[in-house]
C-alpha positions in Angstrom: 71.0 121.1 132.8 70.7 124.7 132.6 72.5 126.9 130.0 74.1 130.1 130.7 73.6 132.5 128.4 76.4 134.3 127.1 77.8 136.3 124.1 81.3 136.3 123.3 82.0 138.8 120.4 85.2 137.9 118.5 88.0 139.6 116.0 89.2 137.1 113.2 91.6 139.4 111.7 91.9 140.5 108.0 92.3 136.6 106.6 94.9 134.6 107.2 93.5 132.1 110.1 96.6 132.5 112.2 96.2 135.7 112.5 93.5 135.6 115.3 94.5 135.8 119.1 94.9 132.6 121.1 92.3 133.7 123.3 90.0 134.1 120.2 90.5 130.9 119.1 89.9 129.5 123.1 86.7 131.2 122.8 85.5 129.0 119.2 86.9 125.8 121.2 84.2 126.8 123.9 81.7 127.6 121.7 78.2 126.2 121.6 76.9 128.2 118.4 78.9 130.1 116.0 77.5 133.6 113.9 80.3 133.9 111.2 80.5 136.6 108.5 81.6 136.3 105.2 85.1 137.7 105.7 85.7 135.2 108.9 88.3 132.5 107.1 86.0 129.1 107.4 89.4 127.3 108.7 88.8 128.8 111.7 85.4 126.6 112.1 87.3 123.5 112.1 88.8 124.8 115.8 85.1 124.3 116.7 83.5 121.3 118.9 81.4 119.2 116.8 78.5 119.8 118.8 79.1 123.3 117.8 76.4 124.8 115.7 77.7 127.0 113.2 75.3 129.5 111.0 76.6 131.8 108.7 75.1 135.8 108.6 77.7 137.2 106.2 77.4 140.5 104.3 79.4 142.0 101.7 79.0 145.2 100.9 75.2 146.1 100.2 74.6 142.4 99.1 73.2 141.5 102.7 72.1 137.3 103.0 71.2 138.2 106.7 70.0 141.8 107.8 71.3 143.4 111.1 68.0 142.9 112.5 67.8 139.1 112.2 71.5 138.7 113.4 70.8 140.2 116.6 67.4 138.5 117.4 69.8 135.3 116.2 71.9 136.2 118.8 69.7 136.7 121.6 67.4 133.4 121.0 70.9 131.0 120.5 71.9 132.2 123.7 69.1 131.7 125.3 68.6 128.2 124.4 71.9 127.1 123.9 74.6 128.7 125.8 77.8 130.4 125.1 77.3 132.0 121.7 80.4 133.4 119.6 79.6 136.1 117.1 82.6 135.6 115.2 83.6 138.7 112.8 86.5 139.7 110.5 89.2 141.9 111.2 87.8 143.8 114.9 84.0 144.3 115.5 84.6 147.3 117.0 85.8 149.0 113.6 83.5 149.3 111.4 81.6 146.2 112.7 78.6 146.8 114.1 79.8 144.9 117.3 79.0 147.5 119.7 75.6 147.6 118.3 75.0 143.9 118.5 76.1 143.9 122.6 73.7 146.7 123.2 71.2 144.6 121.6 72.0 141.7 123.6 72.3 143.6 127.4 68.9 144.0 126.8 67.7 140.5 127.4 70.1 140.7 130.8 72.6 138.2 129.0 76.4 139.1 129.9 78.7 139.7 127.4 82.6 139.7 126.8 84.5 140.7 123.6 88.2 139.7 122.2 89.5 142.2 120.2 91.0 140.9 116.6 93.7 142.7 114.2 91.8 145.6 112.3 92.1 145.4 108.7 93.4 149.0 108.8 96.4 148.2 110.5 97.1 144.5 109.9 97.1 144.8 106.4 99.5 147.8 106.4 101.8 146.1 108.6 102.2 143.1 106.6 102.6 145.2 103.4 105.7 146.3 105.5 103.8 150.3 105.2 103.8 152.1 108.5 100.8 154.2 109.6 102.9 156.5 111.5 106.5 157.4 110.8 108.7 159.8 112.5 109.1 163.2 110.2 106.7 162.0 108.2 103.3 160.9 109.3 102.2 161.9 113.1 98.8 160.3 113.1 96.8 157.9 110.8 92.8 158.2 110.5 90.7 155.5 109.8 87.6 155.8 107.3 84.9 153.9 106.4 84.2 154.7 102.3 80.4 155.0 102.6 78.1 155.9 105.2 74.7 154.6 105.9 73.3 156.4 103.2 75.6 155.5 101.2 77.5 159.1 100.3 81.1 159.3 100.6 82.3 160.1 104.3 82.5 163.7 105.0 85.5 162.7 107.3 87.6 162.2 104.3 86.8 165.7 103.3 88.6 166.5 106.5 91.2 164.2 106.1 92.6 165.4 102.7 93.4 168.6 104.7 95.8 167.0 106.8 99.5 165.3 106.6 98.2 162.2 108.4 97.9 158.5 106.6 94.4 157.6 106.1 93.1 153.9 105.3 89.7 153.7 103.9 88.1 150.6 104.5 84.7 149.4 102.3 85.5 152.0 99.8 86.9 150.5 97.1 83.6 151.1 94.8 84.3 154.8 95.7 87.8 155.0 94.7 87.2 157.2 91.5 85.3 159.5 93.8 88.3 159.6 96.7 90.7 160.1 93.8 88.8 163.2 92.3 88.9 164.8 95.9 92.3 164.6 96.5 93.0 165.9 93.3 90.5 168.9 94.1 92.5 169.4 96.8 95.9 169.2 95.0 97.0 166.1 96.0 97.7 164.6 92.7 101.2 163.4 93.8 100.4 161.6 96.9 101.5 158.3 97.1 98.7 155.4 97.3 98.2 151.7 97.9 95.0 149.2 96.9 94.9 146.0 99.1 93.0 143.1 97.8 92.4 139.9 100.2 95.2 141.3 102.1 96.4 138.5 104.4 95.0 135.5 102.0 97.5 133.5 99.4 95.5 135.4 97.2 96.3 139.0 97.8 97.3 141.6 95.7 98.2 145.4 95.5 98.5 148.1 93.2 100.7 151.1 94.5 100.8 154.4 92.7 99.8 158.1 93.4 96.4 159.5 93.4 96.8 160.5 89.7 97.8 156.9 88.1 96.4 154.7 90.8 92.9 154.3 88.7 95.2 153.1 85.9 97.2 150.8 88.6 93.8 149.2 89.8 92.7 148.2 86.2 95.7 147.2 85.1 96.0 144.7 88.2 92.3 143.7 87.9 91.6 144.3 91.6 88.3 144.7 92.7 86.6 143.8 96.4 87.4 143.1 99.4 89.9 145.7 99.4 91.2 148.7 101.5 92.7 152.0 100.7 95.8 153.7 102.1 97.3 157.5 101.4 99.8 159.2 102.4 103.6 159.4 102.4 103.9 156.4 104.1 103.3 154.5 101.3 106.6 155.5 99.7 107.9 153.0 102.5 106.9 150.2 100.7 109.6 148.2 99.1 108.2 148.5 95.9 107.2 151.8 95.4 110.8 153.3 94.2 110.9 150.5 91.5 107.3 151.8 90.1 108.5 155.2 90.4 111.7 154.4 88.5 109.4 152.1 85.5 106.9 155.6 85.3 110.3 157.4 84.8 111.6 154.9 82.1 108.5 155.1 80.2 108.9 158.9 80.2 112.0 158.7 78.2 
């Protein structure tokens, strides 16, 4: 029998496994080959059929086990030979996640394509710290930044963003946090509330919350390191525990 070639491109969310869509996890159940990354939660597998071929192409930051190159000729041949192919991605391929790329690359052999959108790590992880992006008389909008671009300099955007009163979440900028700290303070900024996310989502998660001035100090002290995302702005101060750091800064003070 004839396969029908056909790449569905799906959001895992930040983590936790039940945090992706029904109709994501509909789409794994149908699936006759799998692409997963390395931030796609491996419980999520188990949903598969065991004829299901599964291949991991994960990347981490610039440790790449699979270039973008070879995932996209991946994609193309599996389909080809083998049907419905899920490219299976963390948090939603279309932030940050090369997804669009990797559908234009596939059109181009004339094989269809669909996409299920999955919780963005920008917003997911925010919301379950109980932080809103946007708050009335505080925050009007909320940008979202990736850390490094291509060539691997900080993102001029956030030199545009510091300008403004809006929340911005940095995502895959964590090795860059010294650098985003000096620029805020460059720009006066030293009081402005800030949060570290590690493995947001995951049993394993864990923040440090502080202002741009002590949140170097937070980080070490907490040990956090990568995968982790970056918020600022007064939003933060929404957090349930940010009063009870500022009032232990305070009580050190005296």
């Amino acid at each position: 029998m004839k396969t029908t070639a056909h790449v569905t491109l799906v959001g895992a969310g930040p983590g936790d496994p039940d945090l992706i869509t029904l109709k994501g996890l509909k789409a794994i159940q149908s699936a006759d080959v799998i692409l997963y990354d390395a931030l796609v939660n491996e419980e999520l597998l188990e949903q598969a059929k065991k004829s299901c071929t599964k291949i991991y192409v994960g990347k981490r930051a610039e440790a790449l086990s699979t270039s973008q190159d070879q995932i996209n000729k991946l994609l193309v041949d599996y389909a080809l030979t083998h049907g419905h192919v899920v490219r299976l991605k963390g948090g939603d391929p279309f932030v940050f996640g090369r997804g669009g790329e990797e559908l234009d690359f596939v059109r181009q052999y004339g094989i269809s394509t669909s996409s299920i959108p999955g919780i963005s790590s920008s917003t997911g992880l925010t919301g379950l710290q109980q932080i809103p992006l946007t708050y009335r008389g505080i925050s009007e909008s909320f940008w979202v930044i990736t850390g490094s671009t291509s060539s691997g300099e900080l993102s001029s955007d956030l030199r545009k963003a510091v300008q403004t009163n809006a929340t911005v979440v940095v995502l895959m900028g964590y090795a860059k946090l010294s650098q985003i700290v000096s620029l805020y303070k460059e720009n006066g900024k030293e009081d402005l509330p800030i949060a570290v996310i590690q493995n947001g989502s995951l049993p394993n998660e864990r923040i440090a919350l502080g202002t741009v001035a002590s949140i170097l100090e937070e980080v070490e002290k907490k040990r956090l390191s990568m995968p982790a995302i970056i918020v600022l702005g007064e939003v933060v101060k929404k957090h349930q525990h940010f009063n009870l750091l500022k009032d232990e800064i305070k009580s050190f003070s005296i």
